[in-house]
Structure formats: structure tokens, C-alpha cells
C-alpha positions as CSV (number, residue, x, y, z in Angstrom):
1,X,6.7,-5.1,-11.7
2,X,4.4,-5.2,-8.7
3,X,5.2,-2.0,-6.3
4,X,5.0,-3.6,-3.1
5,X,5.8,-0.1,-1.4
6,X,1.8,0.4,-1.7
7,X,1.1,-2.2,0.4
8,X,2.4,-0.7,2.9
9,X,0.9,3.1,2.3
10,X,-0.9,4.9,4.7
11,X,-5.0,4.6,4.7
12,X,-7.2,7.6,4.1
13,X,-7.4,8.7,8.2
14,X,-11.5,7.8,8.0
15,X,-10.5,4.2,6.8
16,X,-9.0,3.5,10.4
17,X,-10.6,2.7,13.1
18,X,-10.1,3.1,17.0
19,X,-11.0,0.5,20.0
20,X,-10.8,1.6,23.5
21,X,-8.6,-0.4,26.0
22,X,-7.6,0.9,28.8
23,X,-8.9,3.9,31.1
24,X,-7.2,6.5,33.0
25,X,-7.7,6.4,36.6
26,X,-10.0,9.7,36.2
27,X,-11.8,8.2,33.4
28,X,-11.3,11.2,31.1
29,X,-8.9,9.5,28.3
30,X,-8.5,5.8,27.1
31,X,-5.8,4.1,25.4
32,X,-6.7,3.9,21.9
33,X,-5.8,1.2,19.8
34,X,-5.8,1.4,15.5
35,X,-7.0,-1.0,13.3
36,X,-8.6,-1.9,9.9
37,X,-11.3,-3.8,8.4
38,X,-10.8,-6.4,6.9
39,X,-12.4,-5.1,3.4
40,X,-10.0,-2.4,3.2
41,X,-7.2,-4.9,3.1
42,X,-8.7,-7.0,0.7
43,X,-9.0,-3.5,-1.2
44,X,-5.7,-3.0,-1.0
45,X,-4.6,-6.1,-2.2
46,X,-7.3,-5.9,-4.9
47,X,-5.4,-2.3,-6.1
48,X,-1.9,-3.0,-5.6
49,X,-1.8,-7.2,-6.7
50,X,-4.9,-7.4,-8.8
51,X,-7.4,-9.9,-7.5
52,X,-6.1,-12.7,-9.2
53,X,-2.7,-12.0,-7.9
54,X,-3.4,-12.6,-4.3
55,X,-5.2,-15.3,-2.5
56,X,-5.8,-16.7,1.5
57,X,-5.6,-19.7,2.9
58,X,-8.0,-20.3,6.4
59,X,-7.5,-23.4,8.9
60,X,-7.6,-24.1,12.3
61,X,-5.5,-25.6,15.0
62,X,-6.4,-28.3,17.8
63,X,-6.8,-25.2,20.1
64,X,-8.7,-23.2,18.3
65,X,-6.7,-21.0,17.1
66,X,-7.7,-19.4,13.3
67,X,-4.7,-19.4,11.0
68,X,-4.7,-17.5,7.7
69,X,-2.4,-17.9,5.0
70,X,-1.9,-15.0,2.9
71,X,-0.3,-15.6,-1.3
72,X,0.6,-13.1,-3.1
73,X,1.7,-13.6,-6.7
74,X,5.4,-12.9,-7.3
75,X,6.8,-13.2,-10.7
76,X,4.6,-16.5,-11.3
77,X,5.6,-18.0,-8.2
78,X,3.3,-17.8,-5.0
79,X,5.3,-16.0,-1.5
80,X,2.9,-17.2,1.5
81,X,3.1,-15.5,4.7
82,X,1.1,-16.6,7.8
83,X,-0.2,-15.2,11.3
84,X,-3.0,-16.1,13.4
85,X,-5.9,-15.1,15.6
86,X,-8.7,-16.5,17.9
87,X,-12.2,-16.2,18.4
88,X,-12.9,-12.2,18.7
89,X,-15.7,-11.6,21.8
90,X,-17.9,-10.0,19.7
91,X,-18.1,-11.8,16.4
92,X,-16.5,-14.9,17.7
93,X,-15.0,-17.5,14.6
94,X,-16.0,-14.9,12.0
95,X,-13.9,-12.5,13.5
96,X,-11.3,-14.4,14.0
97,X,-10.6,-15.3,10.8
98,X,-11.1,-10.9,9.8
99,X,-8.4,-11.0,12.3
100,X,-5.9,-13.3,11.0
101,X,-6.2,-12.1,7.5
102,X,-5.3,-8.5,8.6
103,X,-2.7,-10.1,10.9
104,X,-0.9,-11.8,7.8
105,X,-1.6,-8.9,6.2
106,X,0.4,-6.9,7.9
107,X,3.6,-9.6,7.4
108,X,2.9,-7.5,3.8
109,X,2.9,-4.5,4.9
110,X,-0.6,-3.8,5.0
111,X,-1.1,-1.2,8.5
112,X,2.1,-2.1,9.6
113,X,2.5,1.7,10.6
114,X,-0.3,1.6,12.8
115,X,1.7,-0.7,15.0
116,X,4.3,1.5,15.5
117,X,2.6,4.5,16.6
118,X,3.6,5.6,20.0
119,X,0.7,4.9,23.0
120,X,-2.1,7.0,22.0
121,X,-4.1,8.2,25.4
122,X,-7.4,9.9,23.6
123,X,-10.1,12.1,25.6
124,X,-13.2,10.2,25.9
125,X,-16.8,9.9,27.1
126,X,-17.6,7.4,29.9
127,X,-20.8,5.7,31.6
128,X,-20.9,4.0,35.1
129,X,-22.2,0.4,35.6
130,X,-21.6,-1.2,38.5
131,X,-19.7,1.5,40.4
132,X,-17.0,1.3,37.3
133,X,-16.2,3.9,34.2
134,X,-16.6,2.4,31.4
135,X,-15.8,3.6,27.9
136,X,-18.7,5.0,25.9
137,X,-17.7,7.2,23.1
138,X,-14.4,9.6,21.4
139,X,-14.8,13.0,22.5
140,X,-13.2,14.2,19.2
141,X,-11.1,12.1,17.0
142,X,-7.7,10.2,18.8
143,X,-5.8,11.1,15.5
144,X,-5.4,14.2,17.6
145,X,-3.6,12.7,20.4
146,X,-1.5,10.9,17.9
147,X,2.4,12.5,18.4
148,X,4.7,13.4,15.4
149,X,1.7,12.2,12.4
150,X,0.7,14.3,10.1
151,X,-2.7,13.5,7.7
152,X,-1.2,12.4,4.8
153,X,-1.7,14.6,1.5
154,X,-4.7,14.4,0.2
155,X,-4.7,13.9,-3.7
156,X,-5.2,16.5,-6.1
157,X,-8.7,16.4,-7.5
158,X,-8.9,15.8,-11.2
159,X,-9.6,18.8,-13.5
160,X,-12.4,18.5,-15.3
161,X,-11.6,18.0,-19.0
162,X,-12.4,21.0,-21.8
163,X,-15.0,19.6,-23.9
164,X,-13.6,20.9,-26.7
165,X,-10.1,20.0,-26.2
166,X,-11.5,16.7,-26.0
167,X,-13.1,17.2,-29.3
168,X,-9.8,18.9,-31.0
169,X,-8.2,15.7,-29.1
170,X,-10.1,13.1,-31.0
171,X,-10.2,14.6,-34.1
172,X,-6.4,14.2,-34.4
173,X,-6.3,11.3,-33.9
174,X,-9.1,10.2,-36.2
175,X,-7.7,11.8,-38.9
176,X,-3.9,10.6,-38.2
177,X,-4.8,6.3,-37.7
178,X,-3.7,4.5,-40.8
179,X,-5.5,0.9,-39.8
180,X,-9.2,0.0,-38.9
181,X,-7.8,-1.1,-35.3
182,X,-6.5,1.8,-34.3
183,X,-9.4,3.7,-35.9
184,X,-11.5,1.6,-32.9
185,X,-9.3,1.9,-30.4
186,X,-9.5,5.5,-30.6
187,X,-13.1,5.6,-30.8
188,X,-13.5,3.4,-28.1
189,X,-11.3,5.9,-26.3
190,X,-14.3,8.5,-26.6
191,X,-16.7,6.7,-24.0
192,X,-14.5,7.8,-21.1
193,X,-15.6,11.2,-22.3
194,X,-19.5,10.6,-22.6
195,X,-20.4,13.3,-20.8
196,X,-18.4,15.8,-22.5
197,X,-19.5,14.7,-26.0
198,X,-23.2,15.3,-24.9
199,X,-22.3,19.0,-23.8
200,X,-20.6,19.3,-27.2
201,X,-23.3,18.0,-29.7
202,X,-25.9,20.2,-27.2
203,X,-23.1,23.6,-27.4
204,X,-21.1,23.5,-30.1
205,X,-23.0,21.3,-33.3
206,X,-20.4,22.5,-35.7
207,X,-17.3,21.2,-33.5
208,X,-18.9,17.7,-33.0
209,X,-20.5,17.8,-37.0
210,X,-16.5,18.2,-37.5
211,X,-15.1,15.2,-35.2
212,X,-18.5,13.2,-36.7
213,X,-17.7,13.9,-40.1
214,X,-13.9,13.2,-39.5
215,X,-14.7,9.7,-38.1
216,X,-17.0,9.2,-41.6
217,X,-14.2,9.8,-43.8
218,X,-11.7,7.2,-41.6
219,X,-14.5,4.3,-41.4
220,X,-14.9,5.2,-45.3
221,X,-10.9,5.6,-46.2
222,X,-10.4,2.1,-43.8
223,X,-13.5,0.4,-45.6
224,X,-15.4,0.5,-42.2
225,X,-19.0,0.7,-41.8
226,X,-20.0,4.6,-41.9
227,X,-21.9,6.3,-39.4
228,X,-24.9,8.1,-40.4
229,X,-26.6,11.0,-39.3
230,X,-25.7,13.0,-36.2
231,X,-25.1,9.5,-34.1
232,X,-22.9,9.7,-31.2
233,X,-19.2,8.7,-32.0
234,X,-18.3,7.5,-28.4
235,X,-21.2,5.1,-28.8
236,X,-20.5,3.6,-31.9
């Protein structure tokens, strides 16, 4: 079943970004406004539907105006929700079409919250053309003129693994499969540890000798080709 509460999950805070709109009088702050790129929602749709669960739709009306259809996948049946967008200033019909996917996007979910932040006034750095202020740069970042949002948590970062238990890990195993599938399976499971069964042959011979020898006696007892020598179980 497709959680489609992730589609709707805060971005890391670096994945946003922040256009200037409107100036204060005394040029020091300018209303910023949040948005996305366009990769990161298809990321997001990539992670949460799978790429071949989702899929867009562009066309354009008399006027102009770039409409996207957005499919996602839902229990074999395609849901389609729509928005549009015109020609941006800057990247005109290419944008346009960024901008209607992350506007039908967000009929998903996707950024929603960054629509419902209150108005953010951030400090900023101007230049004068003309007479005028005109924006020029963030003086600091306008997540911190944002009221009542916290970052959210940062995930914990992954332990690295014991090589050893890693080896004590796979020789269980080895020894307990009873059919020359599983006897691969669990094998194959060893080349998400590559690095760990290089520090082990290179630390401890004996312990990988052990898990070497222990994988022997399975291909042997399952009538599966033996390894020979001191060759690398995760590779085989």
C-alpha cells in the first residue's frame, strides 16, 4: 500500500528555495516566496510511487497557457490531477511546463506546506538602478524569519556495521539454509557488506577462513559448485 502521507513530507530545508517579491519601503527586507525544483518533485515521486507508478501529461491551451497532468498509480487504476502555468520570464515555455508540474504536484501533496506558511518578510541585500532598490541577495537565510517552523529532524546517521558481526551474521545463516536458493540468496546478501569483508580477510584471516570454509561445506552439502582458495564470498 502506497503511503501517500510522504508526498506530502517536508524537504530537507537546503532543497527549498527562495524568490524575492516585494520590497519594504526602506529596502532592508523583501517578501520571500518558497518553492521547489522541479527535480526534487520528480524525486519525490520517484521514492514514494516508484518511477513506473507515476507519469505526466503536458499540453497547451489556445492562450498559451502550459497544462500538466499529473498520474499516479493507485491500486492499478491511474488518479490524474491537473494545474497549470504560463511562460516563466526567465526560462519562458521550459519553465512553464517546470511550473505546472510542481503546480499539479502539489494537488498531491508535494510542497503543499510551503503554501501555507505565514508572509515571510526576510533581511536582504539591495542595489540601485535607476533611482529604485532593487533586490540583490539574502542577508542570512529567510528560514529565519519564518514564524512557528522548526527544521525538521534530521535522520539518525547509520552505524557503521561490526565487521565481525557481519561475519558471525553470515555464517549462521550459511550453515542453517537447507536449499541451493537460499544458500544464494544469502550470499548475495554479502555484497552490501563488501567493504567490511575486505577489512576482515585483511584483520582477522581465521574469522573469514571460517565463513569461507562454512560456505564450502553448503555449496558441497547443496551439490553447488565449491569455492576454492581464499576467494571472496560476497563476490561469488
Amino acid at each position: 500500500m502506497m503511503d501517500f502521507s510522504a508526498l506530502s513530507a517536508e524537504f530537507p530545508r537546503d532543497a527549498v528555495h527562495w524568490r524575492a517579491q516585494t520590497l519594504t519601503r526602506d529596502g532592508k527586507k523583501a517578501l520571500a516566496l518558497a518553492y521547489l525544483d522541479a527535480r526534487d518533485v520528480m524525486d519525490r515521486l520517484d521514492e514514494v510511487c516508484g518511477p513506473n507508478n507515476w507519469q505526466s501529461e503536458i499540453t497547451e491551451t489556445a492562450k498559451g497557457r502550459v497544462i500538466c497532468r499529473l498520474g499516479v498509480r493507485v491500486n492499478d487504476e491511474w488518479v490524474w490531477k491537473s494545474d497549470g502555468a504560463g511562460d516563466t520570464a526567465v526560462e519562458g515555455e521550459k519553465g512553464g511546463i517546470s511550473d505546472a508540474l510542481k503546480r499539479a504536484a502539489v494537488h498531491w501533496g508535494i510542497g503543499r506546506y510551503l503554501y501555507r506558511l505565514d508572509a515571510v518578510w526576510a533581511p536582504c541585500e539591495t542595489y540601485e538602478k535607476n533611482g529604485k532598490a532593487h533586490w540583490k541577495s539574502w542577508d542570512g537565510s529567510p528560514w529565519d524569519s519564518v514564524r512557528g517552523r522548526k527544521a525538521p529532524p534530521e535522520k539518525p546517521k547509520e552505524q557503521p556495521r561490526d565487521p565481525r558481526k557481519i561475519a558471525d551474521a553470515l555464517l549462521k545463516a550459511v550453515k542453517s539454509v537447507e536449499d541451493s536458493k537460499g544458500l544464494e540468496n544469502t550470499i548475495a546478501g554479502g555484497t552490501k557488506f563488501d567493504a567490511a569483508w575486505e577489512w576482515l580477510r585483511e584483520s582477522d584471516p581465521p574469522k573469514a577462513g571460517e565463513v569461507n570454509a562454512a560456505v564450502n561445506d553448503a555449496r558441497e552439502r547443496l551439490g553447488r559448485p565449491i569455492i576454492h582458495g581464499d576467494q571472496q564470498v560476497a563476490a561469488e
